[in-house]
N, C-alpha and C positions, 0 to 999 in steps of 0.2 A: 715543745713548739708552742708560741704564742696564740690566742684568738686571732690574734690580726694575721698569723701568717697558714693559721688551719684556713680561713675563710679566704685569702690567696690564694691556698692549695685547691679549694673546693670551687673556685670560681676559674680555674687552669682551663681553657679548652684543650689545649694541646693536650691535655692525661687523659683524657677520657677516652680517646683508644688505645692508650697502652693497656689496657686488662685486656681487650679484647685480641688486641694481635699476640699478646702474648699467652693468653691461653689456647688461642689457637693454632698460633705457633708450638707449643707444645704438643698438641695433640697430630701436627704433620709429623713433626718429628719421631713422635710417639709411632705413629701410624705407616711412616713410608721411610721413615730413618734407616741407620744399619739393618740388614736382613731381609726388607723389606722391597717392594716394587711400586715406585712410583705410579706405573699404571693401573696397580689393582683398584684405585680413585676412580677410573674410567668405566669399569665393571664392563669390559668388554666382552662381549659373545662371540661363539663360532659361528654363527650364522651369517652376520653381516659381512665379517672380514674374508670370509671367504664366496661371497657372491661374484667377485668377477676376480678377472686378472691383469685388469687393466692397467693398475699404478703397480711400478715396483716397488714404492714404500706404503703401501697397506696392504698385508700379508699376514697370512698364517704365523705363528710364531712357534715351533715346537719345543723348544724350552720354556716356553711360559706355560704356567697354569692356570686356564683360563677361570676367574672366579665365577665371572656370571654364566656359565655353562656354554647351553645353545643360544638364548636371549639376553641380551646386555641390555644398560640402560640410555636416555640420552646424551649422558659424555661420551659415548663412544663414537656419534656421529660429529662434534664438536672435533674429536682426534682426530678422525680420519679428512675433514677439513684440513683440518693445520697441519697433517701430514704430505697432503696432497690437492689444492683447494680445487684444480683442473677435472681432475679424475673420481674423488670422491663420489659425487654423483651415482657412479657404480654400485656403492656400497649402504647408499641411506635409504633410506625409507621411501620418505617421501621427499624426494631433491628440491623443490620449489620453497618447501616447508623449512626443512631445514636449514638452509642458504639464505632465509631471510634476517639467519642473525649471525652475521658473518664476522664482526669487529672481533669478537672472542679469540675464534682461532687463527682470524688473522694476525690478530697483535700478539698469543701465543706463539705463533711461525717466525714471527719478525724478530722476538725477543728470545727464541732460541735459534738465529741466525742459519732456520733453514736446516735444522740437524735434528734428527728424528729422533734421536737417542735422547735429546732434551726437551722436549717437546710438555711428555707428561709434568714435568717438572717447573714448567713456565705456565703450563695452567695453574698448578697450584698457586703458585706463587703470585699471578694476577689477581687472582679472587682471594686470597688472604689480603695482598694490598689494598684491592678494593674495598672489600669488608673496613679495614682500621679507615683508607682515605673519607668513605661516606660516613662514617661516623663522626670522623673528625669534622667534616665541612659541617653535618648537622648541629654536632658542637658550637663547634664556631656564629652558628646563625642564631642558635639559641640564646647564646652569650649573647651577642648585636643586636636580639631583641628581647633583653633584660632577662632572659628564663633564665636559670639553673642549664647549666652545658651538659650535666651527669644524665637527664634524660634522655640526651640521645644513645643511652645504653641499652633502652627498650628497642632501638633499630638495631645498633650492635648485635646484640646479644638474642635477635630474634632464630628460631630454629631453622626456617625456610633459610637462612644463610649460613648455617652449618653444614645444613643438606644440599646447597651449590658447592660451598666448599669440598665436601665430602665426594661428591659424584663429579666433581669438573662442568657444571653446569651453566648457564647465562646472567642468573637471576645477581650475583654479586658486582658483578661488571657493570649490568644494565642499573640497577636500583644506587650504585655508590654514583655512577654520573650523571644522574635525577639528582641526588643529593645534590651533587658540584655544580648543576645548573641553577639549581632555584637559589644557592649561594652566590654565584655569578650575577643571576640576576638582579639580586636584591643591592651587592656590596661591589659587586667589578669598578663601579666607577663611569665616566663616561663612555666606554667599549662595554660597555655589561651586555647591550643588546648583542654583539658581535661574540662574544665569548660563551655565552650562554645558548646561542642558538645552536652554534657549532657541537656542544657538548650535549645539549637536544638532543640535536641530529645522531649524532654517534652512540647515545643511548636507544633512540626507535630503531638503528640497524644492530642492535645487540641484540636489544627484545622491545618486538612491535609494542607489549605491552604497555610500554612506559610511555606513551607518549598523551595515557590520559593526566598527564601532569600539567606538561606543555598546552597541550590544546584547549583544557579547563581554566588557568592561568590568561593562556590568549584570548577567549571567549572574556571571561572576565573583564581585559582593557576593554577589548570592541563595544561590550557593554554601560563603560563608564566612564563619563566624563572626567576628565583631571579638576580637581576639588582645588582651588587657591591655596588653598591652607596646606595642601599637602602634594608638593610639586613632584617630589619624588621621595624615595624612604631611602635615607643613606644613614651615616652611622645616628646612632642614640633615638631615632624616629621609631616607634614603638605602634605605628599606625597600621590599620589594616590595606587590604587589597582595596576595600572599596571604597576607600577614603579615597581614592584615588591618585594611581602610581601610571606613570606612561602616559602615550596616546596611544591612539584607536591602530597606529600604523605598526605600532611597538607590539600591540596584539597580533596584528596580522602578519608579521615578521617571525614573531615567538610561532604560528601555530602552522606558519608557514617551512620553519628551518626544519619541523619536528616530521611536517607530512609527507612535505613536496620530495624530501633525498628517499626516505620511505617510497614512496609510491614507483617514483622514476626509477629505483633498483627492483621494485619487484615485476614491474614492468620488464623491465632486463631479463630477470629471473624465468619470467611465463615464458619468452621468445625463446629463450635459450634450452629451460626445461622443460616449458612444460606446466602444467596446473593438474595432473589426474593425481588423484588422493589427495591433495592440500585439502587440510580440515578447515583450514581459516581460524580465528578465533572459535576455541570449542568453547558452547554457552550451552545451556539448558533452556527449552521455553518456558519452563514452570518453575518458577522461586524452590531451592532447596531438594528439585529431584534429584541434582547430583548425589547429593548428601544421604538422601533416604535410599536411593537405590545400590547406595556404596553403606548398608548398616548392617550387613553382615562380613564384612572386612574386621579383621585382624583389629585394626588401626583407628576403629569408629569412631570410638569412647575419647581419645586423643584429640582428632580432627573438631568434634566437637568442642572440648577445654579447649585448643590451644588457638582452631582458627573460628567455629562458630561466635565463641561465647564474646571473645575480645571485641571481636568484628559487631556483633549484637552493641556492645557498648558503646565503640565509638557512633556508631549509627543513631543512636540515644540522642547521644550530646549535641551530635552534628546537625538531629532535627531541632532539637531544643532551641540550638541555635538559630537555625535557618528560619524558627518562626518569630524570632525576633528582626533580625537582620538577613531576607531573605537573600544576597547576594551574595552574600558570604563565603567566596570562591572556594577558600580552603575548607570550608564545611564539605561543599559540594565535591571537593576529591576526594574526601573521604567516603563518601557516601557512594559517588561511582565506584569506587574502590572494594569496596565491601560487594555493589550489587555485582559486579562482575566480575568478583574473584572469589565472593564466601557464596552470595545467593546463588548466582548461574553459574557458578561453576560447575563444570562437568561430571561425571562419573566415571572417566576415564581419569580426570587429574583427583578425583576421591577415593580411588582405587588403595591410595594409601597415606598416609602423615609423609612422606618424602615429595611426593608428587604434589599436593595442595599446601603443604606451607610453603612451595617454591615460588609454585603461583602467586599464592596471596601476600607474598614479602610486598606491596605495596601500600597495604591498607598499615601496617605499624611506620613506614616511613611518612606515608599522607595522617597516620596522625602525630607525629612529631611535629610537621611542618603546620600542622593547625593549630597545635595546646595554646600557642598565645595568643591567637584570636577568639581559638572556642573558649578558652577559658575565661577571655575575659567577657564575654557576654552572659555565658551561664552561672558566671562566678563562682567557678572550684573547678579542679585540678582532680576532682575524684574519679571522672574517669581515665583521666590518663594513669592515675596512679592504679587502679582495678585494671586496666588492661595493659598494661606494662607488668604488674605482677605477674599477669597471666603467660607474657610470651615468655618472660624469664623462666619459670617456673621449671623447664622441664633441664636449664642447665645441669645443675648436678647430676643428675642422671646420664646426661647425654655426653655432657665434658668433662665436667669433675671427678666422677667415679671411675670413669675410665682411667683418669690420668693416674692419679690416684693408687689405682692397681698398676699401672705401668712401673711408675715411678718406685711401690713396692717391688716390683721385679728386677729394676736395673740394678735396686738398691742390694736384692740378695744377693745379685749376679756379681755383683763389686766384691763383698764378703766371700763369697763362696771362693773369687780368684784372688783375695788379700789374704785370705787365709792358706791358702793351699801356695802361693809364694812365702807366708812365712815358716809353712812347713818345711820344705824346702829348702831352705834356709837355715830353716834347725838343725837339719838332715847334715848340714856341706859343713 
């Protein structure tokens, strides 16, 4: 293969999430293929599923073996949603809470046509989609604003979305149509405001979380006047936010499509459930007590590498930045991003590496969507390549080795039945 057509290969958005759906795709396979149960994803407990008897389709199962014992995790309220969206209620936690992120397993429900039997199966499959779609969209935006597309393999390849993968959880759904948004926004065209709000909106009913994207972004227009020089950024425009992109109306539309369907469903949600136990966003008042009160966990040493340290860097760059160019929208989601998902974060979600890389899958997508700005003001790329190292760092272990041995076992499993046919054979 030529120079000219390696540097076509490496400039491909479209490739840069085939590794990822295709590794991950291996590892479903690997994981819930022949033998295997779809729902053990879910880590369903006996506890919840048997709190009432309200719905016919969430129920006891006595052929199944339950993995997560008495206590499951939270894919299991996400199932029992899309099993039964009416009735559920009976069976979650905290109903008000958990019903605020409802897209998941409603379009789970839709996409297995109502049939319980397939249910576990369309989770998976959404958030494996998900995963490759917001990769690809970051791709794609990277490309359209001169970067290298392969970076967005640091969102990719982030663990927090192995671990929605793995559990059936929100965070792949919610974080891949943030991706889709801020590509709408920037490349849709004349409907960009229309497209992108929409995909807003459907992201903050996935997971509330996301919507410090939209509303920082909106805050941002409201903030700045549109600049002559820079009416709007469409293709080959290489300019920042506050060069000035939109009007002041286009911010209040953006931060409007992301609140307003949010608020007025949870509104719904209080009448109808109820508000006792909704935690709300769980935050910490004191910088890092989640972290220190969760440092005799299992999982410490990890949390630290994989979500302090990164998070620590981009925060670096973002002030470095912001003391040049204090408006610098995309500094500043980075920066919220980090304060409210590494600093306050809880010690309920530091309880372990599964529970805070879910959370924090915001802070490596808010710094994809920064490197071309932050980089170009602080000039260099070092921390995204230092904190990109980082999130990758734990794949081998987490995906590769696994498959790896799989892949060693199908491989004996073949021989052991190729050979005993051609015994067999010998025999006749």
């Amino acid at each position: 293969m030529t120079d000219g057509a390696w540097g076509r290969l490496l400039r491909a958005a479209w490739l840069v999430p085939v590794p990822v759906l295709l590794l991950y795709g291996i590892w479903i396979f690997a994981s819930y293929g022949p033998g295997h149960d779809p729902r053990d994803a879910i880590l369903i407990g006996r506890h919840f599923v048997t709190e009432s008897h309200a719905s016919s389709a969430i129920k006891l199962d006595p052929t199944y073996s339950y993995p997560a014992g008495e206590s499951g995790y939270d894919g299991e309220f996400v199932y029992f949603i899309a099993l039964d969206p009416v009735n559920a209620r009976y069976y979650v936690d905290v109903p008000s809470y958990r019903y605020t992120r409802i897209v998941y397993p409603l379009l789970a429900r839709a996409l297995a046509l109502g049939r319980p039997s397939l249910i576990p199966w369309t989770l998976l499959l959404i958030n494996w989609l998900a995963i490759g779609g917001g990769t690809l969209a970051a791709a794609w935006w990277l490309k359209r604003r001169g970067q290298p597309p392969w970076f967005a393999l640091a969102y990719g390849f982030y663990p927090g979305l192995l671990v929605a993968l793995q559990r059936d959880t929100t965070e792949a759904l919610a974080y891949g149509l943030v991706a889709l948004g801020i590509f709408l926004w920037d490349y849709a065209g004349r409907r960009r405001i229309i497209w992108s709000a929409l995909v807003f909106a459907l992201a903050a009913l996935t997971r509330e979380t996301t919507i410090v994207f939209p509303v920082l972004y909106g805050v941002g227009l409201l903030l700045t006047s549109p600049h002559p020089a820079f009416p709007h950024r469409g293709r080959g425009n290489v300019g920042t936010r506050e060069e000035g992109f939109g009007t002041r109306v286009d911010g209040a539309v953006l931060i409007g499509a992301a609140v307003v369907p949010l608020l007025i469903y949870k509104a719904f949600l209080v009448v109808w459930l109820g508000t006792r136990g909704d935690p709300g966003l769980l935050l910490e008042r004191v910088p890092f007590l989640g972290l220190i009160a969760a440092r005799h966990s299992t999982y410490w040493l990890q949390e630290i590498w994989i979500i302090l340290i990164p998070g620590l860097i981009c925060s670096i760059a973002a002030i470095v930045a912001l003391s040049r160019r204090v408006r610098l929208v995309e500094a500043w989601i980075v920066l919220v991003n980090v304060a409210l998902f590494v600093v306050l974060l809880s010690r309920t979600s530091y309880i372990d590496i599964y529970s805070s890389s879910r959370v924090a899958t915001g802070v490596p997508l808010a710094a994809v969507f920064a490197l071309p700005a932050i980089s170009a003001i602080v000039g260099t790329r070092l921390w995204f390549w230092l904190s990109g190292a980082v999130w990758l760092s734990p794949l081998p272990s987490w995906v590769l080795v696994p498959e790896l041995r799989w892949m060693v076992h199908v491989t004996g499993l073949f021989r052991h039945v190729a050979c005993r046919l051609l015994r067999q054979s010998g025999s006749l």
